[in-house]
Each structure stands twice: as structure tokens, then as C-alpha cells.
C-alpha positions as CSV (number, residue, x, y, z in Angstrom):
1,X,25.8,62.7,-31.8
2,X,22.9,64.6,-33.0
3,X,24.9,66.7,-35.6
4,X,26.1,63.4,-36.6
5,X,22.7,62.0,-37.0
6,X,21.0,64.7,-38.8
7,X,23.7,64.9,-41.2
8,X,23.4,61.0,-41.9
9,X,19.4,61.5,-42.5
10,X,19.6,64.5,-44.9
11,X,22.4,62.6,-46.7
12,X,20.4,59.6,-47.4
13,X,16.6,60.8,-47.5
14,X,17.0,59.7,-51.3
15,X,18.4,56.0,-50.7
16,X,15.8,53.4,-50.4
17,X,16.2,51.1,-47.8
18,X,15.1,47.5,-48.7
19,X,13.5,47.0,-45.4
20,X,12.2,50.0,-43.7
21,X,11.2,51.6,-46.8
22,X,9.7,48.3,-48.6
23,X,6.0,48.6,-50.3
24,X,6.1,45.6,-52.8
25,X,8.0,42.8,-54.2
26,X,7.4,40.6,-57.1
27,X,8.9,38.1,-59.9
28,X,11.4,37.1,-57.5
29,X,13.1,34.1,-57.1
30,X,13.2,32.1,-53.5
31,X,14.7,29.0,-52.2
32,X,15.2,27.4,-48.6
33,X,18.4,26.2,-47.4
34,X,18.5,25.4,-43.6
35,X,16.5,28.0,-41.5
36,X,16.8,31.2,-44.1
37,X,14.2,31.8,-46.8
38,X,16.8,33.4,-49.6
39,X,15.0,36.3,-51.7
40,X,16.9,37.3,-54.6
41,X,16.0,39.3,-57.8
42,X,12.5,40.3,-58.9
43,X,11.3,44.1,-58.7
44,X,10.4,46.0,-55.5
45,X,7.9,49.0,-55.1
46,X,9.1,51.6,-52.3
47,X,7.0,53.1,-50.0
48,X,5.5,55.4,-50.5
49,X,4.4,53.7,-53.3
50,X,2.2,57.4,-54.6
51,X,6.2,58.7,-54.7
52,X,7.9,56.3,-55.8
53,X,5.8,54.1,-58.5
54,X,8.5,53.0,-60.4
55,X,9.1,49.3,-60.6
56,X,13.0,49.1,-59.0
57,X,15.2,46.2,-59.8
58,X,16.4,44.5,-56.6
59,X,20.2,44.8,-56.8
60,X,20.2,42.6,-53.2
61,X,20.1,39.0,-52.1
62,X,17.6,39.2,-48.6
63,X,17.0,36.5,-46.6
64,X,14.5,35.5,-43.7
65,X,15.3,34.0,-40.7
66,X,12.8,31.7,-39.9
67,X,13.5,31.4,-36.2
68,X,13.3,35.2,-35.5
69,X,10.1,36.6,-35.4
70,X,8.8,39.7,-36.3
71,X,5.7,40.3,-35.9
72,X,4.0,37.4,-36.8
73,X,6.1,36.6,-39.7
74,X,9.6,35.9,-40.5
75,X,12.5,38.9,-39.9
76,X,14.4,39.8,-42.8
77,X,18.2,40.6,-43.0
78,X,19.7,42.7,-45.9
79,X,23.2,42.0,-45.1
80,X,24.6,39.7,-47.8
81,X,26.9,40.3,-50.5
82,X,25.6,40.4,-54.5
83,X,28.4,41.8,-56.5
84,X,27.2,44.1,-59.4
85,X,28.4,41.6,-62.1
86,X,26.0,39.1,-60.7
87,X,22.8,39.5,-63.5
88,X,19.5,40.9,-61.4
89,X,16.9,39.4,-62.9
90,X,13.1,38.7,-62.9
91,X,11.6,35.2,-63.4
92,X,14.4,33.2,-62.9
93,X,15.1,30.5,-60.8
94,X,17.2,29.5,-57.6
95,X,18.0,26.2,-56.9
96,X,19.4,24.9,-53.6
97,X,21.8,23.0,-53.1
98,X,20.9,22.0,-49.5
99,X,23.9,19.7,-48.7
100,X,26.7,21.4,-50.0
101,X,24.7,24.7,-48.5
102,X,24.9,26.3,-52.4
103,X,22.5,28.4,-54.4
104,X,22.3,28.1,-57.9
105,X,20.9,30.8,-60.2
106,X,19.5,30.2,-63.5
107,X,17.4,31.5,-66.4
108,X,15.2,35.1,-65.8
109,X,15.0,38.3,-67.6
110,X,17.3,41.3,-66.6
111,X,15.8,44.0,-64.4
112,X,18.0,46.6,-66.0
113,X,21.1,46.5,-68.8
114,X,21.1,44.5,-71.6
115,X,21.2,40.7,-71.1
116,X,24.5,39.3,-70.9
117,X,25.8,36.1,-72.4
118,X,24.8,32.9,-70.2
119,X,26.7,32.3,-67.2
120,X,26.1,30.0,-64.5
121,X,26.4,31.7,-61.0
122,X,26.3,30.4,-57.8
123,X,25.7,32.0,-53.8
124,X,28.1,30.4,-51.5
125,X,26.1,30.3,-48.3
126,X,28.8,29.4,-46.3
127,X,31.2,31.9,-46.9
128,X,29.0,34.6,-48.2
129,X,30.5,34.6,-51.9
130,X,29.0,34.7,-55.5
131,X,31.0,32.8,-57.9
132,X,30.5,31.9,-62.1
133,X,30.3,28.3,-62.2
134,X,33.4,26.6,-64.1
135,X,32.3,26.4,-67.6
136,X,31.5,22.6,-69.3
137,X,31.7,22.1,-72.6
138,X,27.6,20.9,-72.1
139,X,26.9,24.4,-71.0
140,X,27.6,26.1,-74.8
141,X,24.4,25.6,-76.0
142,X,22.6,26.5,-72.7
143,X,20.2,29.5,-73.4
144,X,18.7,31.7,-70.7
145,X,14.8,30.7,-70.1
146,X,13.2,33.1,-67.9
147,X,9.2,32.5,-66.3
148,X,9.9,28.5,-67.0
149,X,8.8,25.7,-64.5
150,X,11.6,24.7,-62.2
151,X,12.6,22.7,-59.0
152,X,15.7,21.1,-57.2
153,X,15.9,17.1,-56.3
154,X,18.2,17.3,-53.4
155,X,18.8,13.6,-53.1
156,X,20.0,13.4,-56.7
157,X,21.6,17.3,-56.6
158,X,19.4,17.8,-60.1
159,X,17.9,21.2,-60.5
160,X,14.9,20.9,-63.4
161,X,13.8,23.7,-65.8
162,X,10.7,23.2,-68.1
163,X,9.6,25.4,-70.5
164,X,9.9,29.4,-70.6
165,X,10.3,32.5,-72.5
166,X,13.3,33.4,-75.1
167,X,13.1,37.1,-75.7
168,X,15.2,40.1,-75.8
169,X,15.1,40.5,-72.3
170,X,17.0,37.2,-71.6
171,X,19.4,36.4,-75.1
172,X,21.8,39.4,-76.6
173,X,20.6,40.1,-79.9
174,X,17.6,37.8,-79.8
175,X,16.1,40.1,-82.4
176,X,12.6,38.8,-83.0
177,X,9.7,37.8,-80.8
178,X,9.6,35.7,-77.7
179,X,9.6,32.1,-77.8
180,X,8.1,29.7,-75.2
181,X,10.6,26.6,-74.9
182,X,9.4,22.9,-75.1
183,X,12.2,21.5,-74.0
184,X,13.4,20.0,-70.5
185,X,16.6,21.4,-68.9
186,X,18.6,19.0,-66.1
187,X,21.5,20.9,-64.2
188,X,23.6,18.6,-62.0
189,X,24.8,20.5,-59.4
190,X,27.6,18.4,-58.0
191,X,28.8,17.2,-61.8
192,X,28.3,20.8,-63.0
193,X,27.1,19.6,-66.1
194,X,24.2,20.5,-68.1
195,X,22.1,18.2,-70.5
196,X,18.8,19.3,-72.8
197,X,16.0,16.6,-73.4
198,X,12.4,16.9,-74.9
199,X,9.4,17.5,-72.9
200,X,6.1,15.5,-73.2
201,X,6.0,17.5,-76.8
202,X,6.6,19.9,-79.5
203,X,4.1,22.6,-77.8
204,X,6.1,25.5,-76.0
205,X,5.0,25.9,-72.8
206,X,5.5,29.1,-69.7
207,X,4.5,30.7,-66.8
208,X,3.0,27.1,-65.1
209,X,4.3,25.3,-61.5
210,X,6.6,22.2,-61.5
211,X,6.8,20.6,-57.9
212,X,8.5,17.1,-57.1
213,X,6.5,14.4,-55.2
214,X,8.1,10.8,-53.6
215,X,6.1,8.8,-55.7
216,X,7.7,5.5,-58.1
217,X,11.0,4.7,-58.0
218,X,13.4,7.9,-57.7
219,X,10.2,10.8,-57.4
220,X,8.3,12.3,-59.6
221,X,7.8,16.1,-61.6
222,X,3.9,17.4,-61.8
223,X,3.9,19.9,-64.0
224,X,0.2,22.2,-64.3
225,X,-1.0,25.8,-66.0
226,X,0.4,29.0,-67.5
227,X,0.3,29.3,-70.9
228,X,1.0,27.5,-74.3
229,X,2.1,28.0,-77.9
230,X,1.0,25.0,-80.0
231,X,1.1,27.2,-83.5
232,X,4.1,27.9,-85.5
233,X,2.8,31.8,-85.3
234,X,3.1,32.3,-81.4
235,X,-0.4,31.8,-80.5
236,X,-0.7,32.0,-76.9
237,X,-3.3,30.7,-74.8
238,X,-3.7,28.9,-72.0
239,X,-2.8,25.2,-70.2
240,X,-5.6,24.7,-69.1
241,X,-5.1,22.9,-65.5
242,X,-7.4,19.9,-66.2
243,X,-4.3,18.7,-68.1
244,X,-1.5,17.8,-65.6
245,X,1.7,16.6,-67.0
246,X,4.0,14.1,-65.0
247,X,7.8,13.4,-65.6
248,X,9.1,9.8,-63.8
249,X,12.5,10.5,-63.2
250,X,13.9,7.3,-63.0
251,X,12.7,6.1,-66.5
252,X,12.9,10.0,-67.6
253,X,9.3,9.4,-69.2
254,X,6.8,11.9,-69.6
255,X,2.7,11.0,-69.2
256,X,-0.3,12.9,-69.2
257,X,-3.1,12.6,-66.5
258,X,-6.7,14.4,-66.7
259,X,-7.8,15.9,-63.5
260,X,-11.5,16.4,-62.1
261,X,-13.3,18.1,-59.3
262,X,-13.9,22.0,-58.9
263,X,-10.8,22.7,-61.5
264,X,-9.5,26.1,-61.3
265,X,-9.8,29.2,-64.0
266,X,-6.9,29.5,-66.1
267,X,-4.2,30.8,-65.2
268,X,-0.4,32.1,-65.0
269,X,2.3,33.5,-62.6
270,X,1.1,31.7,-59.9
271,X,2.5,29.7,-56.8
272,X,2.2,26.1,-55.7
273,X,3.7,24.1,-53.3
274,X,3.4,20.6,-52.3
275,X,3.1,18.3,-48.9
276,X,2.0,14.9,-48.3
277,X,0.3,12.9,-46.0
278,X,1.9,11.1,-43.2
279,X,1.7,7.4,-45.1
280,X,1.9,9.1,-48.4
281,X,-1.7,7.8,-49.5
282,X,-2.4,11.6,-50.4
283,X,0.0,13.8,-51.8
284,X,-1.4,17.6,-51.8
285,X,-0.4,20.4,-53.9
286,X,-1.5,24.2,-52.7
287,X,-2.6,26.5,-55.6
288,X,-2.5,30.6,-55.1
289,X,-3.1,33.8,-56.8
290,X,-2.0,34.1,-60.3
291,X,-2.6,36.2,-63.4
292,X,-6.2,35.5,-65.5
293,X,-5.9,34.4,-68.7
294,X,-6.2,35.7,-71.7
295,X,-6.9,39.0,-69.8
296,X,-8.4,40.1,-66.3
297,X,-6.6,41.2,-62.7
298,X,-6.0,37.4,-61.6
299,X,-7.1,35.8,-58.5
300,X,-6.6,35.8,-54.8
301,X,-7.4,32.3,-53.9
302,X,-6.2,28.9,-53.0
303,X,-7.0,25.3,-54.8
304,X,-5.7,21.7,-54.2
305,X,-4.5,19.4,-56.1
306,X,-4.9,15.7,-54.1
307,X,-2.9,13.2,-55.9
308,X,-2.9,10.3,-57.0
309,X,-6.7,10.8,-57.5
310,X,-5.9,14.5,-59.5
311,X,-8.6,15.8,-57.3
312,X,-9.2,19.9,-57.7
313,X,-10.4,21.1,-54.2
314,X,-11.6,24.4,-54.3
315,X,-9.9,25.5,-50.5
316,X,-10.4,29.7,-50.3
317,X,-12.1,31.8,-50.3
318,X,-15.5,30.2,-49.7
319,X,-17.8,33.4,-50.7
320,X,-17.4,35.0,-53.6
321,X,-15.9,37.8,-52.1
322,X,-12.5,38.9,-55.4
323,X,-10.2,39.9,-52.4
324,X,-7.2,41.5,-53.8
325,X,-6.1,39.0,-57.1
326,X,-2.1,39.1,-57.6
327,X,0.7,37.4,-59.5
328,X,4.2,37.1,-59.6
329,X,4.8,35.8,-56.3
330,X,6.8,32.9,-54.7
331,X,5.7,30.1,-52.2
332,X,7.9,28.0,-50.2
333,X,6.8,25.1,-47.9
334,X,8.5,25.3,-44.8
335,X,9.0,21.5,-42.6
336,X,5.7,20.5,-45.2
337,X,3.2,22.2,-42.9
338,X,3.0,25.6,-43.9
339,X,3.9,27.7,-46.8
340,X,5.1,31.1,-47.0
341,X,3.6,33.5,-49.7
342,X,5.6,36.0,-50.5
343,X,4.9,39.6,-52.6
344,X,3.4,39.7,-56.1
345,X,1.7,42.8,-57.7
346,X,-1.5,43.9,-57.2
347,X,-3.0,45.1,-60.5
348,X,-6.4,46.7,-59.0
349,X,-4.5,47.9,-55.5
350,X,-2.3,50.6,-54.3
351,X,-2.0,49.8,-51.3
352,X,1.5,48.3,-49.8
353,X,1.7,44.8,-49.0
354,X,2.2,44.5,-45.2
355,X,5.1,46.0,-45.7
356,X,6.2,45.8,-41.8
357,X,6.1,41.7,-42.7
358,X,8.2,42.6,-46.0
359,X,5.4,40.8,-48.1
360,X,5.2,38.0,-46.4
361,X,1.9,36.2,-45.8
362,X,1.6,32.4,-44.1
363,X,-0.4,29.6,-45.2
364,X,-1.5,27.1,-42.7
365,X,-1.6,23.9,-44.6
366,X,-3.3,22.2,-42.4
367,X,-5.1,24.7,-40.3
368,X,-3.3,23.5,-37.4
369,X,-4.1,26.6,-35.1
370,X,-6.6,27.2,-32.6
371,X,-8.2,29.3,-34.9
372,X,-8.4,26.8,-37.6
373,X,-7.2,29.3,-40.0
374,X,-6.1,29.0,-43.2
375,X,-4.3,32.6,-43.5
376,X,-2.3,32.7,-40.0
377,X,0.9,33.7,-38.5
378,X,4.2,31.7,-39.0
379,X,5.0,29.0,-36.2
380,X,8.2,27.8,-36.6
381,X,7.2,24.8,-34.4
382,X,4.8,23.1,-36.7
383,X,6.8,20.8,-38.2
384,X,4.3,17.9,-39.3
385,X,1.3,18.3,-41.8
386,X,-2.0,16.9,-41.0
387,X,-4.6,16.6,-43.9
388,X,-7.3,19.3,-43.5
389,X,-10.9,18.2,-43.2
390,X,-11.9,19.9,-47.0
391,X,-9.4,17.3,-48.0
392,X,-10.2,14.6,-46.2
393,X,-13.9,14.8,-46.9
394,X,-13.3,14.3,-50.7
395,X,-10.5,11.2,-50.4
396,X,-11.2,9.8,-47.5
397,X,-9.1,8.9,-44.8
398,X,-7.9,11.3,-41.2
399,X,-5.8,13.8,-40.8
400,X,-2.5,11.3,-40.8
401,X,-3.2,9.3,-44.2
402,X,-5.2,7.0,-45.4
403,X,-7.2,7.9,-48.5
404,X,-9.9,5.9,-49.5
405,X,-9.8,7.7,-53.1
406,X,-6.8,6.2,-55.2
407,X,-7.3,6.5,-58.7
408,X,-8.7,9.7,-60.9
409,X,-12.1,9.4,-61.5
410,X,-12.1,8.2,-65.1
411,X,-9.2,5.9,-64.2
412,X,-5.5,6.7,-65.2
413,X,-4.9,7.6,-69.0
414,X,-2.1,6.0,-68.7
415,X,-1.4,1.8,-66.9
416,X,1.9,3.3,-65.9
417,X,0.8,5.7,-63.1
418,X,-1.1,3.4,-61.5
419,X,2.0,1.6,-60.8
420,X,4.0,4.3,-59.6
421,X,1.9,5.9,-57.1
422,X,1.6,2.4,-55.6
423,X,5.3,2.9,-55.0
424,X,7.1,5.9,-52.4
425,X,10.5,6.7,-52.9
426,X,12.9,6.9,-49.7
427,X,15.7,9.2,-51.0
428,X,18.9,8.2,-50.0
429,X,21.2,10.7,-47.9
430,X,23.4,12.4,-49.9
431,X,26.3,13.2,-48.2
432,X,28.4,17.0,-49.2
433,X,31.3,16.9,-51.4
434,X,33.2,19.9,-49.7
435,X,34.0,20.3,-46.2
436,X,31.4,21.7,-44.0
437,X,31.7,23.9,-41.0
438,X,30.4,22.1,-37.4
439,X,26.8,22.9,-36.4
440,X,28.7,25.5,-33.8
441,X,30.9,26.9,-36.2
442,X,27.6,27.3,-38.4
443,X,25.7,29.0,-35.8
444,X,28.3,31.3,-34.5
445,X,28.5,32.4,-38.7
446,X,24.9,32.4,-38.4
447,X,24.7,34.5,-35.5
448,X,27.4,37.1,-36.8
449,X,25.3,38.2,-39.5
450,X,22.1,39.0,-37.0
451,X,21.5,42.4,-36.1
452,X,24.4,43.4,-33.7
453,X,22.9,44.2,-30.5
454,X,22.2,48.2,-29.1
455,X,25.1,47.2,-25.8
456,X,27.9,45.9,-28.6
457,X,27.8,48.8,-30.8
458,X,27.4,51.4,-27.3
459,X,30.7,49.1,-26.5
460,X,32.8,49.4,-29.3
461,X,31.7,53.2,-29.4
462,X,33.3,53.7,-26.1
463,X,35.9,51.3,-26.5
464,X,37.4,53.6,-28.5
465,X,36.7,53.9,-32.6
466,X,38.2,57.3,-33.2
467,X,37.1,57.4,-37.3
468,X,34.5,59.9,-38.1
469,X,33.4,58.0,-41.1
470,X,33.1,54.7,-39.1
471,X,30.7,55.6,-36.4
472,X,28.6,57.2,-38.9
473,X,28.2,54.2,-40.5
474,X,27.7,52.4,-37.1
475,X,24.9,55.2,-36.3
476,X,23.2,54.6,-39.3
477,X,23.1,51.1,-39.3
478,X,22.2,50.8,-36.1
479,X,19.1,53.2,-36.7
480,X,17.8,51.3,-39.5
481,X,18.0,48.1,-37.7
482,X,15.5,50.0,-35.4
483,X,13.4,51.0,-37.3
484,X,12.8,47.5,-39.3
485,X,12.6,45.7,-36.3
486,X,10.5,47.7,-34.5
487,X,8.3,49.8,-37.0
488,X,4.4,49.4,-35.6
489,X,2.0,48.4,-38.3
490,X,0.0,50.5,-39.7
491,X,-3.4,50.4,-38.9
492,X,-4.6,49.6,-42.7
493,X,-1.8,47.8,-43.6
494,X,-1.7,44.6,-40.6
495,X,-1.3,41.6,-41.4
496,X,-4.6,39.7,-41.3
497,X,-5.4,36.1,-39.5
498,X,-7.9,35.4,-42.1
499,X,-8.7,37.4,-45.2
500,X,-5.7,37.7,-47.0
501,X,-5.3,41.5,-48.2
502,X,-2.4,43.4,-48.8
């Protein structure tokens, strides 16, 4: 056995494993279906990140199990299938199809080759499969966006894309300079069909945040930052987040809404994410990170957005202290009460970003921990969000509900918004339109792709598997599944409780 294993290390000291030898992640794409964070796309950094500084395209689809812990974070598994003729790409966009347990990936620039024609593809979740969507005749004039605004409306099966970059790194033969769109893309996922509309106007927009809130009749799209091109030359500068933009999808009618309080610097390449109060009288959208604009490392901090006053709330940090600004990273709000922040790059850092959490930092929405921490460990427990105090003491209200403050300071610039945040939207159930296994036919799927225990493969080693190759294989799986399981963290690299490093 120990010939066997020392040939298996010297014969794959040059491979990078995504998980043991992980430094860095960023411009990835995420989505949440069930209990599994999905991580697809994006570049990765390997450790160590003196040796190996290149920026490597990330061939893989990862997810995280959000029931298994690992250190204080999420484990991640590195065991699902991404043929090669599946486009890796940066800046491009998943969108779930939670029902139908589907992932849907759109737009983004690729990591290596030369763009392809536009294709849709899709992850089959259930069966482990990538397929190309069956081509519509509204797909042809579908072009690939990358670094846009998107989001998926589960009760409606509607993935959104505003905005983004045409370049050369996302259309064959672009041949000239980038363009930022300023149109709005709708993808029904269940119809397969594709439609292009106009946005709130002619002015290309990229690099902001779309989220969806329950507001009006059918929900609502707030759309905030990145940049902007509102000259025929390409002129970029910056959205500045004062100006929030709203799309009501059931009248598919864009509107305009200034916002007040302590309004963040510009910015672009962040990550939001949104919860609400427990009566809806506060809907609350978390801010982090992102790239400065026009120039400058970024930022490493965290602002809120309380609607339907379109309140900025200045939440962390509360010295001045830079911490370590990055961009390019992903958030996902997980049961509306915390939200997981994962990778980005760190322009003034060389450091690796907890790399035994794989990136992974938690936000505690509503500081509900002993601690009353903002930066904490993941509990897959907390399954309610209650309004923190910094919120509360600028709308009003407790930790359930009940803001006092319901219009924007200088009123509404707009009669219609008044009226639809005095509505919340119930989405109906939508119900699959394939067959889906049992919850116990799920879980034992589920289960089968978890790290196979030390006794089973001891078992089937003794129970007789006679190929050379095979318990090779077995060997080194198993010893990689080890190591990322139980690797110790290093002593300058832990993940932190409070001050968010990487």
C-alpha cells in the first residue's frame, strides 16, 4: 500500500486539487437549489498562491452542502459532472430552477478558448447531466451578456438579465470595443423561450445588483450601481447608488426612485442580497465589497438598503479601519437570515482566503448569535430573519416588522410606488412539470454523492477489487477526501467571528 501511495503522490504533485489545494475564487456564478449552494465558473487562485499566481479557469461545477459542516462553514464536494463542451466562463449567470430542481446558465465571458456561438445549457440536478437547451426560434437573436444584473422568479419560472458587457470575450468575431447593453432579457424556463424588451432607457448599464422583492402585484426587480455608458463614444462612469431603478413585473414598467441616508461610494462587482421583515413593512437589501470607481482597490464593507423608504444604512465596519476591499464575489441568502459571501479577489492582498472554508465567509443578517455578530459562522438552523437594531433605529418598528418610516424622504418620484409597496405579493406554488424523485429517493441520491465513508472503501477493498488501477483511484480519493475534510487552519488564515479578512 505504501508503494501504491507514493507512486499516486509523485504522479499527481502537478494536478491542482479544487479543494485541498484552493487559495482564491472569484467572478463565479452561484445559485441555491434545495440544501447545495452550486459554484460554477469564475477563476480560482491555487495555493500556494507565491507558486502558482496564475488566474486558472474553473473547469468544475462545486457545490456546498449546507447541512454538513466544516469548520464553521459549509463543506464542499467536487464530485459533479461538467463536460468539456459546457463554456467555463466568468460573469455569467445561474438561474435556478428550484421546482423542476434545474440550473440554467446564461451570459459570461470565457475563461479560456475563443467564445462560442450562444447556446443555452442547462445542469440537471437530479440526474447529474448538462444538456443544450432545445433551440426556439426566439433564441436567434439572443447574444451573450456577461457582468449583467440578473435573478430567477421561481413562482413565475422567469430568469431576468439587465444590462452587461458585449466584447470579444463573450461574441465570435465581435471585432470592436465592448458594449454595455440597455436592454432587459426574460428567459422562461419552463416555455424555453426567450424575449428582449427595453430597460428604463437608452443608457447601457453593467457590473450593478438586481434582486427581486414581494412587493405590488406579482414582485418586484430593484436594480442599483456598477457602471454606465450614456455617450455614443463609450464613456464609462459610474451609477451612482442614489439612483435605484425598479421594474413591476406585473405591468412590466420601469420607475426610478432617489434614495437618502449614508449612500455608499460608487461602485462595481459587488454583492447584494435581500430579506424582509416578518410583516413585510421593511424590505432589506445587504450591500458588500465591490470594486471603486473610476479607480482604487474597492471596499470591504456592508450597507443597507431599507425599502420602501430607500434608506442607505451604513452597517460595517464602524471605524475606519480599510480591512481587506475585494470584488468579484457572490452572495446568496440562505432561509432569508443569513447570507453567504463567497471568494472575490483581493487587489492589495496575497494572502489566501480561508482557504480551509473554500472562500466562504457568513453574514449574520440579523445578528442573531450570542455574540451579536455580524461576521459569524453558518447555522443552518436559523431559519427566520429578525430586523437588526441599526435598522430598526432608522425605520422604526422591532425586530419582527413594523416600520414607522414608509415613504423616501422627499416622497416617491413617482405616485405609482406608493401604491405598490402598500401591496405584498403571495406567490402562488408552482408545481414541476417533470416527474420528481420522493424526498427518500432524493436523499439516498443525495447521500451517494457524499464522501464515501473510511469502513466502505476498507470494505470493498477486502471484499475483493482485484484491479490495480481501481484501488489506486480508490486510494487517492479517499486521501484527498482527508485531507479537505480534515485540514487544520492555519493559524493566519482562520476564519474570523468578527473582522472579515481573508
Amino acid at each position: 500500500r505504501r508503494v501504491i501511495l507514493a507512486l499516486l503522490v509523485g504522479g499527481t504533485v502537478q494536478q491542482h486539487d479544487p479543494l485541498t489545494d484552493f487559495c482564491r475564487r472569484f467572478a463565479h456564478q452561484t445559485a441555491v437549489v434545495d440544501r447545495r449552494l452550486y459554484i460554477d465558473g469564475g477563476y480560482v487562485n491555487y495555493n500556494p498562491l507565491a507558486q502558482y499566481p496564475a488566474n486558472e479557469s474553473n473547469t468544475g461545477l462545486l457545490y456546498a452542502d449546507l447541512d454538513v459542516d466544516n469548520i464553521g462553514m459549509p463543506q464542499e464536494y467536487d464530485n459533479l459532472t461538467k463536460p468539456a463542451d459546457v463554456p467555463d466562463v466568468d460573469g455569467g449567470i445561474l438561474w435556478p430552477d428550484t421546482v423542476n430542481k434545474l440550473l440554467y446558465l446564461y451570459g459570461g465571458e470565457f475563461t479560456k478558448g475563443s467564445p462560442q456561438p450562444f447556446t443555452s445549457w442547462m445542469y440537471d440536478i437530479i440526474y447529474n447531466t448538462w444538456n443544450k437547451t432545445t433551440a426556439d426560434p426566439t433564441q436567434s437573436s439572443i447574444q451573450r451578456a456577461s457582468f449583467g444584473a440578473g435573478i430567477a422568479v421561481q413562482d413565475r419560472a422567469l430568469g431576468f438579465y439587465y444590462g452587461g458587457w458585449l466584447s470579444n470575450n463573450s461574441i465570435p468575431n465581435w471585432g470592436s470595443r465592448r458594449m454595455a447593453l440597455s436592454s432587459f432579457l426574460t428567459y422562461d424556463m419552463v416555455q424555453n423561450t426567450w424575449s428582449n424588451s427595453s430597460g428604463p432607457d437608452s443608457v447601457g448599464r453593467a457590473e450593478g445588483v438586481m434582486v427581486y422583492i414581494p412587493a405590488s402585484d406579482r414582485g418586484m426587480l430593484v436594480y442599483f450601481g456598477g457602471v454606465q455608458t450614456p455617450d455614443p463614444n463609450g464613456t464609462v462612469i459610474a451609477q451612482s447608488l442614489e439612483d435605484i431603478l425598479l421594474y413591476d413585473i406585473a405591468n412590466s414598467k420601469w420607475y426610478t426612485q432617489k434614495a437618502t441616508g449614508q449612500i455608499p461610494q460608487d461602485r462595481r462587482r459587488f454583492c447584494a442580497g435581500v430579506t424582509w421583515a416578518e410583516d413585510n413593512s421593511s424590505y432589506n437589501i445587504y450591500l458588500y465589497g465591490g470594486l471603486a470607481i473610476p479607480e482604487g482597490v474597492g471596499y470591504d464593507d456592508i450597507y443597507i438598503l431599507s425599502i420602501p423608504s430607500f434608506t442607505w444604512i451604513k452597517w460595517y465596519p464602524t471605524t475606519a479601519d480599510p480591512g481587506f476591499p475585494h470584488h468579484s464575489m457572490t452572495c446568496n441568502v440562505i432561509d432569508g437570515a443569513q447570507m453567504i459571501v463567497m471568494g472575490g479577489t483581493f487587489p492589495n492582498s496575497t494572502a489566501c482566503d480561508v482557504p480551509q472554508n473554500y472562500g466562504m465567509h457568513n453574514m449574520d443578517l440579523g445578528k442573531q448569535n450570542p455574540e451579536q455578530k455580524k461576521w459569524i459562522r453558518f447555522r443552518p438552523n436559523i431559519t427566520t430573519y429578525e430586523v437588526p437594531s441599526e435598522i430598526i433605529s432608522v425605520i422604526g418598528g422591532s425586530a419582527t416588522g413594523g416600520a414607522t418610516l414608509q415613504t423616501p424622504t422627499n416622497g416617491f418620484d413617482n405616485a405609482d410606488l406608493q401604491t405598490y409597496f402598500q401591496r405584498v405579493y403571495t406567490p402562488q406554488t408552482r408545481l414541476p412539470n417533470r416527474a420528481i424523485p420522493t424526498q427518500s429517493s432524493t436523499n439516498t441520491t443525495t447521500s451517494a454523492t457524499h464522501s464515501t465513508p473510511v469502513g466502505a472503501i476498507v470494505g470493498g477493498v477486502i471484499g475483493g477489487i482485484t484491479g490495480l488501477l481501481l484501488l489506486s483511484g480508490l486510494l487517492l480519493w479517499y486521501l484527498r477526501q482527508r485531507n479537505h475534510q480534515n485540514q487544520p487552519p492555519t493559524p493566519v488564515e482562520t476564519q474570523p467571528t468578527e473582522t472579515k479578512s481573508p
